[in-house]
C-alpha positions as CSV (number, residue, x, y, z in Angstrom):
1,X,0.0,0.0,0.0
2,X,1.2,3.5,-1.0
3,X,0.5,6.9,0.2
4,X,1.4,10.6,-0.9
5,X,1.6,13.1,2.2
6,X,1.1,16.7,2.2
7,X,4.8,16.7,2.8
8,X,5.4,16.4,-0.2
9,X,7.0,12.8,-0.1
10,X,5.3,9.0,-0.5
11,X,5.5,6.4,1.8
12,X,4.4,2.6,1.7
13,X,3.4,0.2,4.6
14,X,4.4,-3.6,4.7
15,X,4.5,-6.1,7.5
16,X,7.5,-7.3,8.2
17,X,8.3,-10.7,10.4
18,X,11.4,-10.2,13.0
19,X,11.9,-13.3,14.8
20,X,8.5,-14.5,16.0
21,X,6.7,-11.2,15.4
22,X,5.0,-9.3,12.9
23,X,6.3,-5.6,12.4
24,X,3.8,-3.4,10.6
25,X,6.7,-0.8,9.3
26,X,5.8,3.1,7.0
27,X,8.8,3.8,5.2
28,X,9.7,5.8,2.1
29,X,8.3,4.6,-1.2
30,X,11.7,4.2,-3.3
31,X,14.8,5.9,-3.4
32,X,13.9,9.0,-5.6
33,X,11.8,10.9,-2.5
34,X,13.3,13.9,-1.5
35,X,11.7,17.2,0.5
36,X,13.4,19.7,2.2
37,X,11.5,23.1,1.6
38,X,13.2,24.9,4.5
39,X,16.9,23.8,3.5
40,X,17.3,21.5,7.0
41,X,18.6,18.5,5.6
42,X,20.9,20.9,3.6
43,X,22.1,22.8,6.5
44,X,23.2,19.3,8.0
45,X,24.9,18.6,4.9
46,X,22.6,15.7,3.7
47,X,23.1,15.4,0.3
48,X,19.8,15.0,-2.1
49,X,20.9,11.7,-3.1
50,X,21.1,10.8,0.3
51,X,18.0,12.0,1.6
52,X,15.9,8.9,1.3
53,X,18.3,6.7,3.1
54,X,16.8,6.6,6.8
55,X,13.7,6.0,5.3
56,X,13.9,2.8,3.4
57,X,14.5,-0.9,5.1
58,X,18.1,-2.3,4.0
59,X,19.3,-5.6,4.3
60,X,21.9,-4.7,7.3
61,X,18.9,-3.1,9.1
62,X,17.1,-6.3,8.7
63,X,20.0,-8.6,10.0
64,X,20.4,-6.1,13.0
65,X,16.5,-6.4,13.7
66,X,16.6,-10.2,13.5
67,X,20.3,-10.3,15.7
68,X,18.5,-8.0,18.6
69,X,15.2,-10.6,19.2
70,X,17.3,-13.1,20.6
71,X,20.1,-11.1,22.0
72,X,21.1,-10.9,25.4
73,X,19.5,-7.3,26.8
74,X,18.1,-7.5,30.4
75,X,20.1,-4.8,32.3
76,X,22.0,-3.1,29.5
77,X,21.8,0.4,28.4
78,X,21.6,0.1,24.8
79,X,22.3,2.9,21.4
80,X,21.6,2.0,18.4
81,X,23.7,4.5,16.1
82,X,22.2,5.8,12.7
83,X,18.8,3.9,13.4
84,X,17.0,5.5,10.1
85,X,13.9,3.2,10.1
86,X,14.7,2.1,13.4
87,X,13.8,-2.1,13.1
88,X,16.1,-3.0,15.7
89,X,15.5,-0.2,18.1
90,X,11.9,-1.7,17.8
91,X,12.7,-5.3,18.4
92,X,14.7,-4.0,21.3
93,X,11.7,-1.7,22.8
94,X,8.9,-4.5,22.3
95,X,11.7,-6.6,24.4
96,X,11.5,-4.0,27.0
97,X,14.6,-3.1,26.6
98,X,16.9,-0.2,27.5
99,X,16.9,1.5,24.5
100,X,17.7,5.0,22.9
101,X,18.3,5.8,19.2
102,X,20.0,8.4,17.1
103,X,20.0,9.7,13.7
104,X,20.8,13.2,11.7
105,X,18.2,12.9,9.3
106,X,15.4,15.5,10.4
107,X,12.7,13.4,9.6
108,X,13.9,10.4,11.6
109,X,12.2,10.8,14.6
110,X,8.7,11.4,12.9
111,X,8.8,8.2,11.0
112,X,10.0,6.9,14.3
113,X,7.0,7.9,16.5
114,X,4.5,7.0,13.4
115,X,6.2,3.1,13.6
116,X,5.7,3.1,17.4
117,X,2.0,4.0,17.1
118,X,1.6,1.8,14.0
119,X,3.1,-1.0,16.6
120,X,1.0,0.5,19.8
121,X,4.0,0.5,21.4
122,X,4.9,4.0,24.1
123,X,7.6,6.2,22.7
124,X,11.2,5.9,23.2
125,X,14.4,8.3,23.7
126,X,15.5,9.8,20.3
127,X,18.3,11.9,19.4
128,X,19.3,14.4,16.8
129,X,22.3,14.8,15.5
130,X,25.8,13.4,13.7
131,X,28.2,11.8,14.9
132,X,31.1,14.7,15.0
133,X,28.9,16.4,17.8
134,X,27.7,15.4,20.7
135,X,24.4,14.9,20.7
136,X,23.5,12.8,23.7
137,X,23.8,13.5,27.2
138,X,26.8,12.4,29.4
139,X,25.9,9.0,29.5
140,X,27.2,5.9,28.9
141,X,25.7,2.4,27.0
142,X,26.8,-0.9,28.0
143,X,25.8,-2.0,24.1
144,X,26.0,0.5,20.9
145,X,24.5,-1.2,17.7
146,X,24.3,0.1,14.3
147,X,24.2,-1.3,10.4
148,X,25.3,-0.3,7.2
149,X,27.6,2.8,9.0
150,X,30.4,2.8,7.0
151,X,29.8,4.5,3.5
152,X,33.1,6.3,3.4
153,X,36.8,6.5,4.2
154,X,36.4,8.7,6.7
155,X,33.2,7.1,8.2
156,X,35.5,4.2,10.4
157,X,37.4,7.2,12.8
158,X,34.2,9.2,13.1
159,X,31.8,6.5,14.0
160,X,35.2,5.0,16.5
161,X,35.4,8.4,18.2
162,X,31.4,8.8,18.6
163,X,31.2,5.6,20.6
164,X,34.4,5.9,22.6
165,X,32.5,9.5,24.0
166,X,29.7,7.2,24.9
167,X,30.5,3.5,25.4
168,X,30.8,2.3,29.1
169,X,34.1,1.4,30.4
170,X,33.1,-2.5,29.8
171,X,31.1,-2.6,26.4
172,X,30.1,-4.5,23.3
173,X,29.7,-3.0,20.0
174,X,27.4,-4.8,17.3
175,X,27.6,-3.0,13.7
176,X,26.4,-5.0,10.5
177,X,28.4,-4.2,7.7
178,X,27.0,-5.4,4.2
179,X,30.6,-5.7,2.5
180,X,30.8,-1.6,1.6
181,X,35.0,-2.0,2.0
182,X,35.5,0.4,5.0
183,X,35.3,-2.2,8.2
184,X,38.9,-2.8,8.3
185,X,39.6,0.7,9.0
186,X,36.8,0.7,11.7
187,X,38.2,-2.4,12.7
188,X,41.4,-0.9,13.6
189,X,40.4,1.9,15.2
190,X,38.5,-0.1,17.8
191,X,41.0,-1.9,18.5
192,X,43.1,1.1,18.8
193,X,40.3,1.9,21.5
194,X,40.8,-1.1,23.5
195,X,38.4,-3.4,21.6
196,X,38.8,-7.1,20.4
197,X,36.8,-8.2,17.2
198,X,35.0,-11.4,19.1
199,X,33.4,-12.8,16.3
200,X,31.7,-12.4,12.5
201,X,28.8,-13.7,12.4
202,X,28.4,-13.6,8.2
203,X,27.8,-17.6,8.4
204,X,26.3,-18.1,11.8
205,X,23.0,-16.2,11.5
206,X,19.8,-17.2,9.7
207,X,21.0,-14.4,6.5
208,X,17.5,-15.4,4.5
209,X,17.8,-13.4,1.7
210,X,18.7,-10.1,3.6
211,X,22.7,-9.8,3.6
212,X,24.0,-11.6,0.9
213,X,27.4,-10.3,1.6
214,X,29.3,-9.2,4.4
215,X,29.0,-9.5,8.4
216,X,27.9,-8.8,11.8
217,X,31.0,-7.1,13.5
218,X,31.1,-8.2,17.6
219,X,33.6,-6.1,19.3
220,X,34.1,-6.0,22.8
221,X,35.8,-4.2,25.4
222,X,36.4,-4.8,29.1
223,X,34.6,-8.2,29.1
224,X,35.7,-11.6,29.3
């Protein structure tokens, strides 16, 4: 099903089956939607092209979402970095979880709040912003999660240095690359940080059609 909004965008709804649930998910129709009247997404130096990213369900988002409704949570603070859509940060809230999410795109947290209602589940902490500020208050997660993060060369350091100012002294990092060339890097600056890659988890998950390529990045800190 397909709507046009007065925003001047269109958005479809599909059901989509994490673990043993159904998800009923609104998301952008394709990839050629873009609005920004007032110049907001410009002003946070989102490019047209990649103004429709948050808002469409990718493969890596998928694998996250499937990872996080069997995944140890009970008593963790948990971030999920760059949540666009925001699957996993669903999963995780219908857990009961302790969850918060962030994003730059301006739109993020209304699609957000529309997938909670569409869902009847209560709202959850959301934050604005990019990951060369900071956007959160001081606090600190014992697991930070995130897919498909690393589009560019200079993506690895950033997204390293964003979780070192908020990753708990003892803490596990979870980020689902689909094979985009740029985890290597990321890889070494975590471990420049004090974490240990534990595991990839490209041929130990149920992939189903959603990551053909790449892997689920474990990295851990602190924890034995």
């Amino acid at each position: 099903m397909t709507h046009s909004y007065p925003a001047g965008y269109q958005v479809k709804y599909e059901t989509i089956a994490i673990g043993k649930v159904n998800y009923r998910i609104r998301s952008l129709l394709d990839r050629q939607q873009y609005f920004d009247p007032d110049g907001e997404a410009e002003r946070l130096e989102i490019a047209p092209a990649m103004w429709p990213i948050f808002g469409l369900v990718w493969p890596a988002g998928l694998f996250l979402a499937e990872a996080m409704a069997t995944f140890p949570c009970k008593g963790k603070r948990i971030l999920e970095i760059g949540c666009g859509i925001a699957l996993a940060s669903l999963v995780l809230h219908r857990r009961r979880a302790n969850i918060t999410s962030t994003d730059q795109h301006p739109l993020t947290e209304t699609f957000l709040a529309e997938n909670l209602a569409l869902n009847r589940m209560e709202i959850l902490p959301f934050h604005l912003g990019s990951w060369a500020k900071d956007v959160l208050p001081v606090e600190r997660f014992d697991l930070i999660i995130g897919s498909d993060l690393l589009y560019e060369a200079g993506h690895p350091a950033l997204l390293a240095n964003f979780i070192e100012r908020h990753a708990a002294k003892r803490a596990e990092v979870i980020i689902v690359d689909p094979g985009r060339g740029n985890h290597g890097r990321f890889t070494r600056a975590m471990d420049g940080l004090g974490y240990h890659l534990e595991k990839e988890w490209s041929d130990q998950q149920p992939v189903r059609e959603w990551l053909k390529r790449g892997q689920l990045l474990n990295y851990r800190r602190g924890m034995l």
